[in-house]
N, C-alpha and C positions, 0 to 999 in steps of 0.2 A: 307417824310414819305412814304412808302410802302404804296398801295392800296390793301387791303384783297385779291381781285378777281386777281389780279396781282400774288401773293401766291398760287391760288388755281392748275392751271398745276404743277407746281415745286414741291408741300407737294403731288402731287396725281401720278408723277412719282414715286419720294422719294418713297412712299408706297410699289405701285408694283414691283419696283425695290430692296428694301429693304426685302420685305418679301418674294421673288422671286415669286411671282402670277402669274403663268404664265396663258396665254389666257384672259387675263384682260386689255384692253386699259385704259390708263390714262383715257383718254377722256373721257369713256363711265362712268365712277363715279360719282355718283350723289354726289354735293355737301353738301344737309343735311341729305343722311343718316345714318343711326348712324351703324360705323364701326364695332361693336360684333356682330351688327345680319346682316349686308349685307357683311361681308367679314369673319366673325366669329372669330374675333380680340383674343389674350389673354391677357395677364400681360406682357409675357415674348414681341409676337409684340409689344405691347407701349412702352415697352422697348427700341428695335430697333428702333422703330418711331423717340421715345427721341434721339437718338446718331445719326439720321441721320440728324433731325434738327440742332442739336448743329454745327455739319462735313458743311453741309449746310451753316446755317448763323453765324455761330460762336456766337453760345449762348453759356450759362451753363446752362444744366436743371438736366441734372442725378445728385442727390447730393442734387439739393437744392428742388427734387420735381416736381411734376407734377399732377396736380388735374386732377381726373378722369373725369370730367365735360370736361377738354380741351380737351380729348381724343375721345368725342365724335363721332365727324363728322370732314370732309374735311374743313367748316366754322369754327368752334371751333377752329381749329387746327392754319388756318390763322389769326382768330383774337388772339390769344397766339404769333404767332411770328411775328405779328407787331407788339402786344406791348413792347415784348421783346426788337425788334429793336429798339423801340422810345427810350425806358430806357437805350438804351446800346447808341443811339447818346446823349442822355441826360446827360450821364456818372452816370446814374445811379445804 
């Protein structure tokens, strides 16, 4: 199994790189801020979030959902795609 903090560079590239943010280091992203008010997130960014994780780890999430709660933060996000992960080694 995936370790959360092992997630967190990967989902905080994925980010910047997805939403083109430029002058933004992965790095420099605090892990529990909450993404609408430290990067001013909308509907349509979790959108893109969602398809870069899927391209990423080969989830499914556009389709079946995505709870606004996982959207939160950088931590939210990680623990969402190691669960995912567990469920999809599980054959779940």
């Amino acid at each position: 199994m995936t370790e959360t903090k092992k997630l967190h560079p990967i989902i905080k590239r994925l980010i910047v790189e997805r939403l083109f943010i430029d002058g933004l280091d992965p790095a420099d992203m605090v892990d529990d801020d909450v993404l609408v008010d430290s990067l001013g997130l909308d509907s349509m960014d979790f959108l893109e979030i969602a398809v870069g994780l899927e391209q990423e780890f080969g989830l499914t999430i556009v389709g079946n959902g995505i709870d606004p709660d996982t959207m939160r933060s950088v931590n939210t996000l990680a623990l969402f795609v190691q669960a995912e992960l567990l469920k999809k080694e599980n054959g779940a």
